[in-house]
DSSP file (Angstrom, degrees, kcal/mol; ACC not computed):
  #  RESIDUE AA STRUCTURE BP1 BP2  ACC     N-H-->O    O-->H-N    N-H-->O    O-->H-N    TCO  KAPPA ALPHA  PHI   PSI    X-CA   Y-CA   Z-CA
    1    1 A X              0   0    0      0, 0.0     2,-0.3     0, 0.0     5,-0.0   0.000 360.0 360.0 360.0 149.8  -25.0  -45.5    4.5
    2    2 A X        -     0   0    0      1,-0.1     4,-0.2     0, 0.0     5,-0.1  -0.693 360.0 -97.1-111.0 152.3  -24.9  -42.3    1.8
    3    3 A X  S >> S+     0   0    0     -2,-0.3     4,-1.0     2,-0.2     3,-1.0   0.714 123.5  50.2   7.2 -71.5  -23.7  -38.9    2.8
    4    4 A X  G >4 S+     0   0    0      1,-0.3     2,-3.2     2,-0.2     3,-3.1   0.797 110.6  53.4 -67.8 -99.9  -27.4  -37.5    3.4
    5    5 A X  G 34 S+     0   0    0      1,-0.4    -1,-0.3     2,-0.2    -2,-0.2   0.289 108.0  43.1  -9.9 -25.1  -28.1  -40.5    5.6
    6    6 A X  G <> S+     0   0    0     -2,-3.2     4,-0.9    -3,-1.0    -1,-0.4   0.602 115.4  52.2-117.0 -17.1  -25.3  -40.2    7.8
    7    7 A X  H XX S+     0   0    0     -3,-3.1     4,-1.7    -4,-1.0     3,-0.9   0.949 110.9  54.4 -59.3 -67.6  -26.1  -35.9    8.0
    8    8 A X  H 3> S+     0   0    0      1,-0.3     4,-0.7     2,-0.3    -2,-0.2   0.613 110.9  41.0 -54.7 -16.2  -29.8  -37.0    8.9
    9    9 A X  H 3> S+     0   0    0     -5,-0.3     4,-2.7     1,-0.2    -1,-0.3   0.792 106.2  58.2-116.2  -3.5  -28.8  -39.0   11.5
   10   10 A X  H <X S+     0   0    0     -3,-0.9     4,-1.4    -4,-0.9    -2,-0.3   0.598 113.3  48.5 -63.5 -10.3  -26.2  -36.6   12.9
   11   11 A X  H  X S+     0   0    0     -4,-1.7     4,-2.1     2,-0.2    -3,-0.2   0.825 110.1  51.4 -97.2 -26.8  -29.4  -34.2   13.0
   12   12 A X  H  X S+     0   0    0     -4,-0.7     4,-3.4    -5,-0.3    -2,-0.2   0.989 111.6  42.7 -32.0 -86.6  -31.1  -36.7   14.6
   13   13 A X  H  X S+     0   0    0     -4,-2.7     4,-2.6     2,-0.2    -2,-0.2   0.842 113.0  49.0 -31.0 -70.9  -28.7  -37.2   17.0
   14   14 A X  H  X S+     0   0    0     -4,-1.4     4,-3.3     2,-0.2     5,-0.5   0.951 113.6  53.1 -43.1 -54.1  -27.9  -33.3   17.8
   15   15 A X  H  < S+     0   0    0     -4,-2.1     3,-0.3     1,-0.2    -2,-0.2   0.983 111.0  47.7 -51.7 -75.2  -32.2  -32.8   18.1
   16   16 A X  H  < S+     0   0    0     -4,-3.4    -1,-0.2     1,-0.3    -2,-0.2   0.813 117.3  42.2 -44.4 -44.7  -32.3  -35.8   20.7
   17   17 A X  H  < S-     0   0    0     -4,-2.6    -1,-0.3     2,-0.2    -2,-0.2   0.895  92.2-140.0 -72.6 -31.1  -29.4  -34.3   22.7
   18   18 A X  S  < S+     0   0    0     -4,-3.3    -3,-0.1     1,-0.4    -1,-0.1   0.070  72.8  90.3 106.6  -9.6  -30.4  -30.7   22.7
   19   19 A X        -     0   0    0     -5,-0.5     2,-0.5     2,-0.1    -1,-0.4  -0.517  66.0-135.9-107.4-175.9  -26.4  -29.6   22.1
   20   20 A X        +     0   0    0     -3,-0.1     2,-0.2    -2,-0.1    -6,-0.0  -0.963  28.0 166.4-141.3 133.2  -24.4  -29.0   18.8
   21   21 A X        +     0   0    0     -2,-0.5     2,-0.3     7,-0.0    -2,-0.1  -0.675   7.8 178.9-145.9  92.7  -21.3  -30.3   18.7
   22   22 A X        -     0   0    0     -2,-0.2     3,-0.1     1,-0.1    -2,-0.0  -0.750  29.3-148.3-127.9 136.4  -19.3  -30.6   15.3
   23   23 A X  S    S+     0   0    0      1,-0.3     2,-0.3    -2,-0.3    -1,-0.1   0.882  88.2   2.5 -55.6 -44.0  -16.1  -31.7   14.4
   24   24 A X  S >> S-     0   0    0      1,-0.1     3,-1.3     0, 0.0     4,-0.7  -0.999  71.2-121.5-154.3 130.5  -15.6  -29.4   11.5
   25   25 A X  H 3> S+     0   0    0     -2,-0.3     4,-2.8     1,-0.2     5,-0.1   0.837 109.3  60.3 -42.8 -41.4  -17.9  -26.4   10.0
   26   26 A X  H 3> S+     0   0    0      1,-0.2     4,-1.1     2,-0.2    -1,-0.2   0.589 107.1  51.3 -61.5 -13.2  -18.4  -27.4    6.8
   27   27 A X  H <> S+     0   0    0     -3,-1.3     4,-1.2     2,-0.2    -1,-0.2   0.919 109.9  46.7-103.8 -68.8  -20.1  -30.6    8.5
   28   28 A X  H >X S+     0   0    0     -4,-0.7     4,-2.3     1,-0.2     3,-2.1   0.988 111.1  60.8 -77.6 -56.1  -22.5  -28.5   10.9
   29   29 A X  H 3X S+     0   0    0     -4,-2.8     4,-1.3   134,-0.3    -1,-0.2   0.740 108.5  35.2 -24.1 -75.8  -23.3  -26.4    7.7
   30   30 A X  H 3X S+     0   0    0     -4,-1.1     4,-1.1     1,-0.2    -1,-0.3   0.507 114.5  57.6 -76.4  -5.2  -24.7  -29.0    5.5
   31   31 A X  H <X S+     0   0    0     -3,-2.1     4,-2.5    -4,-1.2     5,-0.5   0.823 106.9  49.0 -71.5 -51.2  -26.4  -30.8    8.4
   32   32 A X  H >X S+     0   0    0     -4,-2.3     3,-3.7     1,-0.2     4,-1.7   0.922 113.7  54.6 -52.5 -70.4  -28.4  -27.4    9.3
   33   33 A X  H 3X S+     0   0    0     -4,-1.3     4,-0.5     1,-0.3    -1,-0.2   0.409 107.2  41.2  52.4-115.0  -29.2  -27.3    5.5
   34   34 A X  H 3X S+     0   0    0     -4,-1.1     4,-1.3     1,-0.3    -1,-0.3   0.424 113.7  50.9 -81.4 -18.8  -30.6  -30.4    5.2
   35   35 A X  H <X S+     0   0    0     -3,-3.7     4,-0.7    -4,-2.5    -1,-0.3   0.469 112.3  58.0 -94.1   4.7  -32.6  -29.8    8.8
   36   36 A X  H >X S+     0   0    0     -4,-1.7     4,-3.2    -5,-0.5     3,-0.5   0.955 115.3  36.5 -46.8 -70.6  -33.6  -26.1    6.6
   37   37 A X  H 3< S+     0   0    0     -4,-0.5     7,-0.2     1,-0.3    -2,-0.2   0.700 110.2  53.6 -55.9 -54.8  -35.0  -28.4    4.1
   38   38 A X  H >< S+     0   0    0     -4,-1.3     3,-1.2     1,-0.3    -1,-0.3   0.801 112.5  49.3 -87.5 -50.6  -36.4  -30.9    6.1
   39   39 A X  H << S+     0   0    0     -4,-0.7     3,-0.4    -3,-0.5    -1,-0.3   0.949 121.8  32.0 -57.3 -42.8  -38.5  -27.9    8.2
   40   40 A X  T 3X S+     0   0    0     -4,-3.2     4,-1.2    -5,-0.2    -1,-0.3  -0.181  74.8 142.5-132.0  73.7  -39.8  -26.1    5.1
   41   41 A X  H <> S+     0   0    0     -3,-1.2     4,-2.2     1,-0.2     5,-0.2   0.952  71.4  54.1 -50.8 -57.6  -40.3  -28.9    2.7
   42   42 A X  H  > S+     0   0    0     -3,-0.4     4,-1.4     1,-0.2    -1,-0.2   0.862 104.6  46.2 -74.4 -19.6  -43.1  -27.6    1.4
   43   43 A X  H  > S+     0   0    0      2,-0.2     4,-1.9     3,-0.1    -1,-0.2   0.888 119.4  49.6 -82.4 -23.9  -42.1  -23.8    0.3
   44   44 A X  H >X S+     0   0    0     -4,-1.2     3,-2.8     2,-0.2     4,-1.4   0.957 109.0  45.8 -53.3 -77.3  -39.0  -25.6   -1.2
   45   45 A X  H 3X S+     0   0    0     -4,-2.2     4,-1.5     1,-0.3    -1,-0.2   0.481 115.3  46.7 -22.9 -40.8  -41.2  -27.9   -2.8
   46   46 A X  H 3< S+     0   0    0     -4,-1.4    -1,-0.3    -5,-0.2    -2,-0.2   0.817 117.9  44.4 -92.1 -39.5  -43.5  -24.5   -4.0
   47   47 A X  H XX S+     0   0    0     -3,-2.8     4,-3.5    -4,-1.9     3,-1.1   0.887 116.8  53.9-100.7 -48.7  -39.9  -22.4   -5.4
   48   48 A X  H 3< S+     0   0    0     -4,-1.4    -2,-0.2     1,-0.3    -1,-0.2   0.915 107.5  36.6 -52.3 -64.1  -39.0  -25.4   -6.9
   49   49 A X  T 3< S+     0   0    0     -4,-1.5    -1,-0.3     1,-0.2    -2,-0.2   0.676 120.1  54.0 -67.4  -6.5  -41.8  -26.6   -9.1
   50   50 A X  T <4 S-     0   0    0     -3,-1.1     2,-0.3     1,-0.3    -2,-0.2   0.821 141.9 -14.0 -99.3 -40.5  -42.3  -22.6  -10.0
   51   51 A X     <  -     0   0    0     -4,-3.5    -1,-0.3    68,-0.1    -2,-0.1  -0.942  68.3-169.6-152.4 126.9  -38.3  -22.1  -11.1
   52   52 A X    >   -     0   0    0     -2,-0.3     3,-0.8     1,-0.2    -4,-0.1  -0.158  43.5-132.2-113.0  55.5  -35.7  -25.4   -9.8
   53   53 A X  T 3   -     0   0    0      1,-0.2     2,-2.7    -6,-0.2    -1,-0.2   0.319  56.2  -2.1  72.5 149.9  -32.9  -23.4  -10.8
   54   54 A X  T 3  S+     0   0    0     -3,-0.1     2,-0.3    13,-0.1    -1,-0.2  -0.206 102.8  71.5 -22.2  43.7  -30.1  -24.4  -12.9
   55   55 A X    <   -     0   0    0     -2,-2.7    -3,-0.1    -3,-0.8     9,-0.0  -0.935  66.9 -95.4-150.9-158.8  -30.5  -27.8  -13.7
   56   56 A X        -     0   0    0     -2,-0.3    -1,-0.1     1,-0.0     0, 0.0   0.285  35.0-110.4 -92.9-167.8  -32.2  -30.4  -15.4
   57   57 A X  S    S+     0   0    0      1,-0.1     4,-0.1     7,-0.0     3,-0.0  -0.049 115.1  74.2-110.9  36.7  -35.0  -32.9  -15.0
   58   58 A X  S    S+     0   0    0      2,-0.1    -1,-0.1     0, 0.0    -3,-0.0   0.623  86.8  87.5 -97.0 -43.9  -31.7  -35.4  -15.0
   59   59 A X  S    S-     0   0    0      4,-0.1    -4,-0.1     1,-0.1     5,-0.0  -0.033  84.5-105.3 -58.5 148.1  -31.1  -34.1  -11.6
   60   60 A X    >   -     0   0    0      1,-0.1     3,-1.1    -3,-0.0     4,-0.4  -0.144  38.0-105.2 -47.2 153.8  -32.4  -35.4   -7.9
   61   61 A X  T 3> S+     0   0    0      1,-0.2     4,-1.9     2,-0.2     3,-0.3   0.751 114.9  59.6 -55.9 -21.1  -34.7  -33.7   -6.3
   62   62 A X  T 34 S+     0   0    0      1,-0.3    -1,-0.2     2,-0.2     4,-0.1   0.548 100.5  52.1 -87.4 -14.6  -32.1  -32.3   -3.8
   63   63 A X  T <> S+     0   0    0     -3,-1.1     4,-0.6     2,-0.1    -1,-0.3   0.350 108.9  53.2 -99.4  16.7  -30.0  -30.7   -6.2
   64   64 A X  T  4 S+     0   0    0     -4,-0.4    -2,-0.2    -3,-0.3    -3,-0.1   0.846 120.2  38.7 -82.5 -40.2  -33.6  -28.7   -7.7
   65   65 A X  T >< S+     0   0    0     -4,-1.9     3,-0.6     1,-0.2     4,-0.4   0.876 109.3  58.6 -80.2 -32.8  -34.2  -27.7   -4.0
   66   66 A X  T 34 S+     0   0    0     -5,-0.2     3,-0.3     1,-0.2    -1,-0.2   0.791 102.9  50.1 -48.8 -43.6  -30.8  -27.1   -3.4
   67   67 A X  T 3< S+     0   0    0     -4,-0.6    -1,-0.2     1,-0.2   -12,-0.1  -0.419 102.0  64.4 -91.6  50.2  -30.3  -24.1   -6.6
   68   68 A X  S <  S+     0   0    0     -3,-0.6    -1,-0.2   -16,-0.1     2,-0.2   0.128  88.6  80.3-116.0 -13.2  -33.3  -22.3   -5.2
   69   69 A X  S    S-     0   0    0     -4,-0.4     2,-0.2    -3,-0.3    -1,-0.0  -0.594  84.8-128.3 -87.1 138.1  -31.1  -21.6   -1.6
   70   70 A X        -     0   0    0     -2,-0.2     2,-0.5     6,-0.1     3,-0.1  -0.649  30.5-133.8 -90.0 154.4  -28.7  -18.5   -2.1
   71   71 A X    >   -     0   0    0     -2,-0.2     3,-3.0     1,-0.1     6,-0.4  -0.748  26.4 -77.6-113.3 168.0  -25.2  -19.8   -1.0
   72   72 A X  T 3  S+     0   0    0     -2,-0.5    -1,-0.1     1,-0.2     3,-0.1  -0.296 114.1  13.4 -50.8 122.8  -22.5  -18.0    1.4
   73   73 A X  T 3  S+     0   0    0      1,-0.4    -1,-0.2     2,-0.1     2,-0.0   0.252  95.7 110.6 111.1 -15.7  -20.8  -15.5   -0.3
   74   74 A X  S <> S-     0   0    0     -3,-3.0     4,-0.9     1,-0.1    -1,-0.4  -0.152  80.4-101.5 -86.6-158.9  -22.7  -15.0   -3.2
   75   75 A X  H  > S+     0   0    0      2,-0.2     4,-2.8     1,-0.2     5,-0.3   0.925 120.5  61.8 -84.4 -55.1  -25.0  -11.6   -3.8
   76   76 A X  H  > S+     0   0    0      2,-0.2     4,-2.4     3,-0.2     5,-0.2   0.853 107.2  42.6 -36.0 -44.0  -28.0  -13.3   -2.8
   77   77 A X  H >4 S+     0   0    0     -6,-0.4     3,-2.9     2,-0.3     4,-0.3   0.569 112.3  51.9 -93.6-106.6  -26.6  -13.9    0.8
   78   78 A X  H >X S+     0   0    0     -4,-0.9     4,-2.8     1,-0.4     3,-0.5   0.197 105.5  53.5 -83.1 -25.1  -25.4  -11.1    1.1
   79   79 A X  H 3X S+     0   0    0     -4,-2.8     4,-1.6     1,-0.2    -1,-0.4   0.838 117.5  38.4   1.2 -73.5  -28.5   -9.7    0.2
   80   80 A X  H << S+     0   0    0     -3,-2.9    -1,-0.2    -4,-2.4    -2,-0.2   0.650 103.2  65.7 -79.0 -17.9  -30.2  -11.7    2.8
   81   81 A X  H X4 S+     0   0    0     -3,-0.5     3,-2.6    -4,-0.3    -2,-0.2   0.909 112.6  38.7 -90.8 -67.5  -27.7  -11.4    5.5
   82   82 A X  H 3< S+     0   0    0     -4,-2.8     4,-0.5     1,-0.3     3,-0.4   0.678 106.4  59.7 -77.3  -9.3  -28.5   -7.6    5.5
   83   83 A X  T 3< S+     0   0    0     -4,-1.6    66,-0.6     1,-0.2    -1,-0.3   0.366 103.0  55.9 -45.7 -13.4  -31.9   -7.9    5.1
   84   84 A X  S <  S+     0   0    0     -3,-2.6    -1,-0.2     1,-0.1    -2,-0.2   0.057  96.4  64.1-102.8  31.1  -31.8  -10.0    8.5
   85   85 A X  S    S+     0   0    0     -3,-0.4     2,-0.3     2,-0.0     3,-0.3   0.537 108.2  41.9-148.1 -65.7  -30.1   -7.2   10.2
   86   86 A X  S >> S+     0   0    0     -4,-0.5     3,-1.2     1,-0.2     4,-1.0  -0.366  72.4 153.2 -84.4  44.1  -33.5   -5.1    9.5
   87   87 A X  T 34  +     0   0    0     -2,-0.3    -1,-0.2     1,-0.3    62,-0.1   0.912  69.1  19.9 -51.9 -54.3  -35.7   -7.7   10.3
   88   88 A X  T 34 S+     0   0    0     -3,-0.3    -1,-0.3     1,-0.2    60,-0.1   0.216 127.1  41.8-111.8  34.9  -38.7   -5.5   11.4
   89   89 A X  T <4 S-     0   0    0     -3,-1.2    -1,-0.2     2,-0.0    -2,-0.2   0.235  96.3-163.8-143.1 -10.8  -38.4   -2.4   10.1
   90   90 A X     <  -     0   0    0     -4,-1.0     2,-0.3    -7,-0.1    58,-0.2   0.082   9.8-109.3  51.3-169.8  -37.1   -3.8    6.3
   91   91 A X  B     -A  147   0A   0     56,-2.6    56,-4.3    54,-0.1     2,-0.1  -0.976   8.7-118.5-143.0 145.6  -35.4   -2.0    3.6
   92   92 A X     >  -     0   0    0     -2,-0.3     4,-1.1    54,-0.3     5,-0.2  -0.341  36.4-116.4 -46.6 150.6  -35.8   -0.6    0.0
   93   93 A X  H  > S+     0   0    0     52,-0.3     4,-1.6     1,-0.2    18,-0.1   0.736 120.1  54.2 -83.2  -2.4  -33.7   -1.8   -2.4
   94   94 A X  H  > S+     0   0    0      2,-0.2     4,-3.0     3,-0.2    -1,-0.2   0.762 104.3  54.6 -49.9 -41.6  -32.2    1.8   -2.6
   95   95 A X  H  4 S+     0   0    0      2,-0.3     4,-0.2     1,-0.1    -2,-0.2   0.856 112.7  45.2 -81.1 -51.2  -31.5    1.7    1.2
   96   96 A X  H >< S+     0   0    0     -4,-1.1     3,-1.3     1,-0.2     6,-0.4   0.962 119.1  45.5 -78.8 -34.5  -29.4   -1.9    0.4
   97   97 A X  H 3< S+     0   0    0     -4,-1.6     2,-2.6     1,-0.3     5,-0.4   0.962 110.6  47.4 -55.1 -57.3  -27.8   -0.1   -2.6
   98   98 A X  T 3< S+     0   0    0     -4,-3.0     2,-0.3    -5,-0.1    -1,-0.3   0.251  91.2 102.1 -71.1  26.8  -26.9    2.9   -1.0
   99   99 A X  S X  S-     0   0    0     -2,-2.6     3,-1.0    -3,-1.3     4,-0.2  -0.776  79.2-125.6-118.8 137.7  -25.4    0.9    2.0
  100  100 A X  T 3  S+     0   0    0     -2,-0.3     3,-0.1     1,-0.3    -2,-0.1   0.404 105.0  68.3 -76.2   6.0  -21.5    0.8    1.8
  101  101 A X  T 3  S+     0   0    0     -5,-0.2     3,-0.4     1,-0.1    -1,-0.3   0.791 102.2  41.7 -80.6 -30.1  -21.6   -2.8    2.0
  102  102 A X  S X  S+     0   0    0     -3,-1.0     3,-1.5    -5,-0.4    -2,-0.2   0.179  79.7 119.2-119.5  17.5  -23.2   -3.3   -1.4
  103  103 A X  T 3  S+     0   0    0      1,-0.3    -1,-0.2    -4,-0.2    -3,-0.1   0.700  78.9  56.6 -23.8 -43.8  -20.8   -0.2   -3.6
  104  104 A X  T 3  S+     0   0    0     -3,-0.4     2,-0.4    -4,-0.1    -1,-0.3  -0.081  99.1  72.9-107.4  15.0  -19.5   -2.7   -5.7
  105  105 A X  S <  S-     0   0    0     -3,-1.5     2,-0.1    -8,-0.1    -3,-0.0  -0.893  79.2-130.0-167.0 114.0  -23.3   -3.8   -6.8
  106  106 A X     >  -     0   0    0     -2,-0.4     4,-2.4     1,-0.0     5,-0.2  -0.288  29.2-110.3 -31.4 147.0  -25.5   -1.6   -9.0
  107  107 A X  T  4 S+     0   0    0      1,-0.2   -10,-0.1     2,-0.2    -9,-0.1  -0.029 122.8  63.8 -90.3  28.9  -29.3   -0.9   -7.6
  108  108 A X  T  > S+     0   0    0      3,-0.1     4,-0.6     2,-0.0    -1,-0.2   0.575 101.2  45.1 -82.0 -44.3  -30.0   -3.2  -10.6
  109  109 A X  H  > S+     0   0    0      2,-0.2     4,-1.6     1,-0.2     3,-0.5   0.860 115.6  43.9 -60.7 -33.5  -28.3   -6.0   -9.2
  110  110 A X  H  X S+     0   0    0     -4,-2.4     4,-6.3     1,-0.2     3,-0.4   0.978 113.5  49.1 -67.2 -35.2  -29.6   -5.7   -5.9
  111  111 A X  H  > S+     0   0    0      2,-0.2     4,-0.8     1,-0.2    -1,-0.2   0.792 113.6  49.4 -58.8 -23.6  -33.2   -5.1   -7.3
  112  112 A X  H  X S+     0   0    0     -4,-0.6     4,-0.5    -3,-0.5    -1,-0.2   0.636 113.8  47.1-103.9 -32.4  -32.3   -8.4   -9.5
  113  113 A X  H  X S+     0   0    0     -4,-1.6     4,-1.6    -3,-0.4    -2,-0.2   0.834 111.5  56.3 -87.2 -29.5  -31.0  -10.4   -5.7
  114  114 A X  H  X S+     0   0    0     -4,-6.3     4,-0.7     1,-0.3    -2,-0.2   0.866 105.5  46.0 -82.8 -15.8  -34.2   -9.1   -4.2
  115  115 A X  H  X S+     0   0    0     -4,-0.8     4,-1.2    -5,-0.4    -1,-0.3   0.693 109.0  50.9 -86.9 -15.9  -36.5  -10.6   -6.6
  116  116 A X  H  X S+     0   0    0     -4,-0.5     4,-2.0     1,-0.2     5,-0.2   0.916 111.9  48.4 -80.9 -34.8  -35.1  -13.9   -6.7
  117  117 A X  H  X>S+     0   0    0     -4,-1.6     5,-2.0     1,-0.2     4,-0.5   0.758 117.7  42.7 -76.5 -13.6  -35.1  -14.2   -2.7
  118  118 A X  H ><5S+     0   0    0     -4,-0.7     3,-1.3    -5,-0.2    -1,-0.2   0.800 110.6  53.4 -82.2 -33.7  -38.8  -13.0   -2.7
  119  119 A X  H 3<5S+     0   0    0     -4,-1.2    -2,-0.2     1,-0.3    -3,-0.1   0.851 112.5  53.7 -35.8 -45.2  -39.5  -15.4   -5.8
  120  120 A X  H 3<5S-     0   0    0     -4,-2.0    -1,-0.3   -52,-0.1   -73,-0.2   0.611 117.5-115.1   8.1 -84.3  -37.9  -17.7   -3.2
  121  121 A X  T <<5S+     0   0    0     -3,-1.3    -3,-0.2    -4,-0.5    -2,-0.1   0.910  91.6 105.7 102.0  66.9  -40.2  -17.1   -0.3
  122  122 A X  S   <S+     0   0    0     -5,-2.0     2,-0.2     1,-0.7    -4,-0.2   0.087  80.8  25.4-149.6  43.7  -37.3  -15.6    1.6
  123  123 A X        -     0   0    0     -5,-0.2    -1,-0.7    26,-0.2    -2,-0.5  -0.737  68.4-165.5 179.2 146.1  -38.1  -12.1    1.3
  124  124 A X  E     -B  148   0A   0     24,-3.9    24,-2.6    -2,-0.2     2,-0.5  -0.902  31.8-107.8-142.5-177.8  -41.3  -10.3    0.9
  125  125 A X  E     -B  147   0A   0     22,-0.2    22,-0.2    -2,-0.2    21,-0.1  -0.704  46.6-118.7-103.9 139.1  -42.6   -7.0    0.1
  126  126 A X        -     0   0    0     20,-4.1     8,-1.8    -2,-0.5     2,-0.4  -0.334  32.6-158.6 -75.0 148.1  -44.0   -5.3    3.6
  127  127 A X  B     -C  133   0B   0      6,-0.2     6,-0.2     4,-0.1     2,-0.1  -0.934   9.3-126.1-129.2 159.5  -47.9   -4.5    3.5
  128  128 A X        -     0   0    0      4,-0.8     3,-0.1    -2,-0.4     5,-0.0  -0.264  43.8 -87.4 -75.8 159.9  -50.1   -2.1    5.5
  129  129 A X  S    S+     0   0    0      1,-0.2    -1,-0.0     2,-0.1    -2,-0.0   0.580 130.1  57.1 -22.8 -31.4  -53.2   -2.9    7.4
  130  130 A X  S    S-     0   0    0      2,-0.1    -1,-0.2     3,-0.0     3,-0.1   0.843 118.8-110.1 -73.5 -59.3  -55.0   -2.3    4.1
  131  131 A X  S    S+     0   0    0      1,-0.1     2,-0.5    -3,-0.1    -2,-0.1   0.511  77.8 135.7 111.7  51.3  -53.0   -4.8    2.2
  132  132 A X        -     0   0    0     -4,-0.0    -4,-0.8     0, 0.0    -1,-0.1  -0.892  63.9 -94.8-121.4 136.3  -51.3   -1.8    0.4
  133  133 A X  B     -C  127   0B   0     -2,-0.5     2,-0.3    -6,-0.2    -6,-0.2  -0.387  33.9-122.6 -63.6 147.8  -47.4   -1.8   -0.1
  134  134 A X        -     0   0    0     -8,-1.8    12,-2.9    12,-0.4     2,-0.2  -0.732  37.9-171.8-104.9 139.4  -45.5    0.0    2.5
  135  135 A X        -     0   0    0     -2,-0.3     2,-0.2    10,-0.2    10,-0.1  -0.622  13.9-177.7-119.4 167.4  -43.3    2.7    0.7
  136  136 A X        -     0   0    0     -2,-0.2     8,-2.1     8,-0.2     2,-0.3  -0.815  34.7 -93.4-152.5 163.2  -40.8    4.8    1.8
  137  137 A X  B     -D  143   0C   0     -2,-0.2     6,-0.2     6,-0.2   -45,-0.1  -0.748  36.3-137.3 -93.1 148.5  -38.8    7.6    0.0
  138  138 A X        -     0   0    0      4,-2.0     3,-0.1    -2,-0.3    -1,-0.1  -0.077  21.2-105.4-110.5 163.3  -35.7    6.7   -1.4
  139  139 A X  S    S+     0   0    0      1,-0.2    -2,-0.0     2,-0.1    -1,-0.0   0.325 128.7  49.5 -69.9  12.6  -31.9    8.9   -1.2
  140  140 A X  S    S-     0   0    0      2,-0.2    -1,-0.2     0, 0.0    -3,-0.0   0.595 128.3-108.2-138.8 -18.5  -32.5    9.8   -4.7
  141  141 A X  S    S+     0   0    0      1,-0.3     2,-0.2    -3,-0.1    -2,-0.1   0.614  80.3 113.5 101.2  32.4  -36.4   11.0   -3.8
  142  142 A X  S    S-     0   0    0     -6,-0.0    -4,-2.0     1,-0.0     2,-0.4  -0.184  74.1-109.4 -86.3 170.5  -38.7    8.0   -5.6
  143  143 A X  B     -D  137   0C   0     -6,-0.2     2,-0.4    -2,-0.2    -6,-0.2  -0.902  30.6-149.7-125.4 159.9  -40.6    6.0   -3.2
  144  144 A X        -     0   0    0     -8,-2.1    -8,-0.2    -2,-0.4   -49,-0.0  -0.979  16.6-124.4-117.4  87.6  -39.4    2.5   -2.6
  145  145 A X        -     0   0    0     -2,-0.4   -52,-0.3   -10,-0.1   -10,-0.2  -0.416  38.0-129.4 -84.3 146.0  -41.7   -0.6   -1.6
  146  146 A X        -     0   0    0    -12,-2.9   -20,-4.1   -20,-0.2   -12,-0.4  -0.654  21.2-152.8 -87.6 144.4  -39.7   -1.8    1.7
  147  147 A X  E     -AB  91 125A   0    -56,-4.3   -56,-2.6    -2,-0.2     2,-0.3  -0.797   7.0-160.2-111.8 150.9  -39.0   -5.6    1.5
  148  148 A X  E     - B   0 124A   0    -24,-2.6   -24,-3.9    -2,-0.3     2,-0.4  -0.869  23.4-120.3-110.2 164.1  -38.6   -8.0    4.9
  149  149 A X        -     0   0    0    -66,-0.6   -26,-0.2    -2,-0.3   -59,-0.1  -0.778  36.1-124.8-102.2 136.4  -36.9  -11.1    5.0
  150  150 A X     >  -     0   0    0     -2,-0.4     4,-1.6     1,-0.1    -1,-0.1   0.215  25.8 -96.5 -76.9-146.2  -39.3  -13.8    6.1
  151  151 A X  H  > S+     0   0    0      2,-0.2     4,-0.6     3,-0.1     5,-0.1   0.914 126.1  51.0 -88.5 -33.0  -39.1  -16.3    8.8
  152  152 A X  H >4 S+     0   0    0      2,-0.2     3,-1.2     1,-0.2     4,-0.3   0.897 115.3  52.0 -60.2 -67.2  -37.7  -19.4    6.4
  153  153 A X  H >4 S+     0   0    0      1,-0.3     3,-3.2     2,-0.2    -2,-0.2   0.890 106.4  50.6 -54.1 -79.1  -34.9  -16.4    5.3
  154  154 A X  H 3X S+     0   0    0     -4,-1.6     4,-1.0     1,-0.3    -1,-0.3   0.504 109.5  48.5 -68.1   3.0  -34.0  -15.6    8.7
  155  155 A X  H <X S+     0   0    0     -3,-1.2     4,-0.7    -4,-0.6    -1,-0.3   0.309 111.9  52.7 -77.6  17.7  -33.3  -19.2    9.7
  156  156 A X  H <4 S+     0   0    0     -3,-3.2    -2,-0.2    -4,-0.3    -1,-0.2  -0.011 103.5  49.9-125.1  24.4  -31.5  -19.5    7.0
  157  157 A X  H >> S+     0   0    0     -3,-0.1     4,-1.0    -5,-0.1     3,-0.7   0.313 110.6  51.5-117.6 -97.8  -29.5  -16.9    7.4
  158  158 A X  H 3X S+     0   0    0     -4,-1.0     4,-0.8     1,-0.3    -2,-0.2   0.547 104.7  64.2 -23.9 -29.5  -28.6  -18.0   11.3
  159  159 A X  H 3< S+     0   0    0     -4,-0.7     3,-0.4     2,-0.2     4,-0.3   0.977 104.9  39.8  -0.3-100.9  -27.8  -21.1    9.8
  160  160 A X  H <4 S+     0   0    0     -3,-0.7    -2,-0.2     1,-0.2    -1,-0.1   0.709 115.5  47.2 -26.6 -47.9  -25.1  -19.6    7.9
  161  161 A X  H  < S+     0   0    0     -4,-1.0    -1,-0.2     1,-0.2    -2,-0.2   0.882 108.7  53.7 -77.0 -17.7  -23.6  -17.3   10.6
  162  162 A X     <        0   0    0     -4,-0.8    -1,-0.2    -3,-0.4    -2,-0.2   0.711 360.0 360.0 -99.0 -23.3  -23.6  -20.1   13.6
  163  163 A X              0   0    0     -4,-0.3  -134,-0.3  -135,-0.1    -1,-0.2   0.702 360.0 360.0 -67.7 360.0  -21.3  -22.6   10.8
């Protein structure tokens, strides 16, 4: 039995008991993952065929689906991490610049992490009633469309924090 196979049936296994109980993080990480993947096959499936990331068409399907997922620790998570923080009220990407977490980050890079995580599907840009983009004004006194992180984004954020 391969790697995935023996994750899939530790996920198995955890779903049938209802607890989680893991030897070692790095373990319950890449089982949650793969039960990510497993949940939203089909928006993978949709980020994939639109951009699979660094690699080739040598590669499995699992590493195409795999480079579309931001990993811990990079800009993208943290990106997303504090977008799940504001879950219903969202942010600008001015608001994530101007945030002392993100100093070290140019409002070009963030503007650069927030389009690949909506490109994604794991952030979108918030809309009125209308179907008109929701603004706000920015520290610098531009308006701003405010982004939320969807639902696929914040389990995949809780993911992360619970390995």
């Amino acid at each position: 039995m391969n790697l995935e196979e023996q994750a899939r049936q530790r996920v198995a296994t955890i779903h049938a008991s209802g607890r989680i109980i893991w030897p070692n993080t790095d373990e319950w990480l890449i089982v949650g993952l793969l039960d990510l993947i497993d949940t939203h096959r089909a928006d993978i499936a949709a980020a994939v065929a639109h951009d699979p990331g660094k690699v080739g068409p040598d590669h499995p399907e699992t590493a195409k689906r795999a480079a579309t997922l931001p990993v811990f620790g990079s800009q993208r998570w943290a990106v997303l991490d504090y977008l799940s923080r504001y879950q219903f009220t969202g942010c600008t990407a001015a608001e994530v610049a101007d945030s002392d977490e993100f100093a070290r980050m140019s409002r070009n890079q963030v503007a650069a992490r927030l389009h690949e995580l909506r490109h994604n599907g794991l952030v979108r840009y918030c809309k009125d009633a209308d179907g008109n983009f929701v603004t706000r004004r920015t520290s610098k006194g531009a308006s701003g469309r405010v982004q939320q992180i969807t639902e696929y984004g914040l389990q995949l954020v809780r993911s992360g924090r619970n390995a």
